[in-house]
C-alpha positions as CSV (number, residue, x, y, z in Angstrom):
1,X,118.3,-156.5,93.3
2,X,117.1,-153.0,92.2
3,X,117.0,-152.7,88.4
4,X,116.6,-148.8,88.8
5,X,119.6,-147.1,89.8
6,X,118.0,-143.7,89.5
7,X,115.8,-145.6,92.6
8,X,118.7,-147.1,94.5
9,X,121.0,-143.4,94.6
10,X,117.8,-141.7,95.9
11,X,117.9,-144.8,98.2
12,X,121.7,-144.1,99.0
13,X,121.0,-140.5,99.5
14,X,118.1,-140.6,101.6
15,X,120.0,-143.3,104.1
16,X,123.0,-141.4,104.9
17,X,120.6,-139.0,107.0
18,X,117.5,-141.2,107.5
19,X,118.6,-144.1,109.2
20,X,122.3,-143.9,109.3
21,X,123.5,-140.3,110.4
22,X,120.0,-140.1,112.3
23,X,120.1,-143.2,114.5
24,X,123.8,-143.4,115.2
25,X,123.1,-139.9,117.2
26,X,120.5,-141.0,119.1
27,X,121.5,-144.6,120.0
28,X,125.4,-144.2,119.9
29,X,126.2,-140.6,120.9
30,X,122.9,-139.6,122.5
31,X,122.0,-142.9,124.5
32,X,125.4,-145.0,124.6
33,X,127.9,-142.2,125.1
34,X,131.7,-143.1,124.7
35,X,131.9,-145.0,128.5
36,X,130.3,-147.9,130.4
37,X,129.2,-151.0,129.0
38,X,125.7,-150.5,130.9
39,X,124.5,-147.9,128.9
40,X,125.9,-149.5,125.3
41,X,124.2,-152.6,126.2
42,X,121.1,-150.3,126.7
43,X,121.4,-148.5,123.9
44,X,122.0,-151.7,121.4
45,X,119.0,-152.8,122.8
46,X,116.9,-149.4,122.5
47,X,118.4,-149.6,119.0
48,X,116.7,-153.2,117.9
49,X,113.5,-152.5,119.8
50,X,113.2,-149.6,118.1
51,X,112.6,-151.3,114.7
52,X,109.3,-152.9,115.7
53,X,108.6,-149.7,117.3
54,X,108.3,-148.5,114.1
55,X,105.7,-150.8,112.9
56,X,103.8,-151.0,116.2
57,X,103.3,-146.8,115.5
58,X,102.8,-146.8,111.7
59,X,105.7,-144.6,111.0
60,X,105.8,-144.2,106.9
61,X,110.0,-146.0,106.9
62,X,108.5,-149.1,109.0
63,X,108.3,-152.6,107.2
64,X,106.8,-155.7,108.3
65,X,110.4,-157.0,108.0
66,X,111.3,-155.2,111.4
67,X,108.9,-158.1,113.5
68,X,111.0,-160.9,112.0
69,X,113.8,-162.3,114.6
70,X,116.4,-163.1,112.3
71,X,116.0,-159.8,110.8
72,X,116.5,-158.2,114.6
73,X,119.1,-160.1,115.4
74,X,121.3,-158.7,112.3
75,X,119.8,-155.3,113.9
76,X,121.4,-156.2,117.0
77,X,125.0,-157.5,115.3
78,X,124.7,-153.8,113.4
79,X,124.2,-152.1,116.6
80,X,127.5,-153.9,118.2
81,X,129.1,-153.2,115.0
82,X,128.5,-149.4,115.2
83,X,129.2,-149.2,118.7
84,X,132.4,-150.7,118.5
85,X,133.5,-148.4,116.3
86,X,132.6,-145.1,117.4
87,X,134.1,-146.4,120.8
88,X,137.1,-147.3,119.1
89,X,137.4,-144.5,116.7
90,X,135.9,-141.7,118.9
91,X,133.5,-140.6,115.7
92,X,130.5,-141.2,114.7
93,X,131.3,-141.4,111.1
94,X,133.0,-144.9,110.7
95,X,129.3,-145.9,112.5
96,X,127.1,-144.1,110.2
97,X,128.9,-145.1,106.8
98,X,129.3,-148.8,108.3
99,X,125.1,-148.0,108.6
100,X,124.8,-146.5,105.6
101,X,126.5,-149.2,103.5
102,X,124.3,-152.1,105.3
103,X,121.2,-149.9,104.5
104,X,122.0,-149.3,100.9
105,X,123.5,-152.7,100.4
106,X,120.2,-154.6,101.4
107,X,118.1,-152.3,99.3
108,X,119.9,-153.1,96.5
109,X,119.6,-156.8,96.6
110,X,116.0,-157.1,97.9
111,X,114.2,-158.3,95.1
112,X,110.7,-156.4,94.8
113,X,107.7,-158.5,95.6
């Protein structure tokens, strides 16, 4: 857990538009759209590949984390998650604060190395 909140609210703040709001446009409204399962299942699965993508390119917000299967697969129960609910809520919001929350909720109890 962060001992620094100063740290963990620029944490919060940066996550609501880097991953959350970011990511839920492109793999929920831009990729899955509102109908067929095809292109959810698609998009749920651009959206875990896209975490080792990350690493593979050297982007600065990649981890070594990302390559780990039991971190992709709570990727991939995220991604139903968010998908679910802007199906079921026709907004994005409930998807990106659902994000947003797991985001800021697993930096603030990963212990630093």
């Amino acid at each position: 857990m962060t001992d620094d909140p100063i740290e963990l609210l620029a944490v919060a703040a940066l996550a609501i538009l880097v991953p959350a709001l970011t990511e839920e446009m492109v793999f929920r409204v831009g990729m899955a759209g509102r109908r067929g399962r095809i292109r959810a299942i698609l998009a749920m699965a651009a959206f875990v590949l896209w975490h080792p993508v990350q690493v593979w390119l050297g982007l600065p917000m990649a981890q070594s984390l990302f390559l780990e299967p039991g971190f992709l697969a709570i990727t991939a129960a995220l991604g139903l998650a968010c998908t679910i609910a802007y199906r079921n809520s026709g907004s994005i919001w409930p998807a990106v604060v659902m994000h947003w929350l797991v985001v800021v909720g697993w930096k603030g109890l990963t212990v630093p190395a």
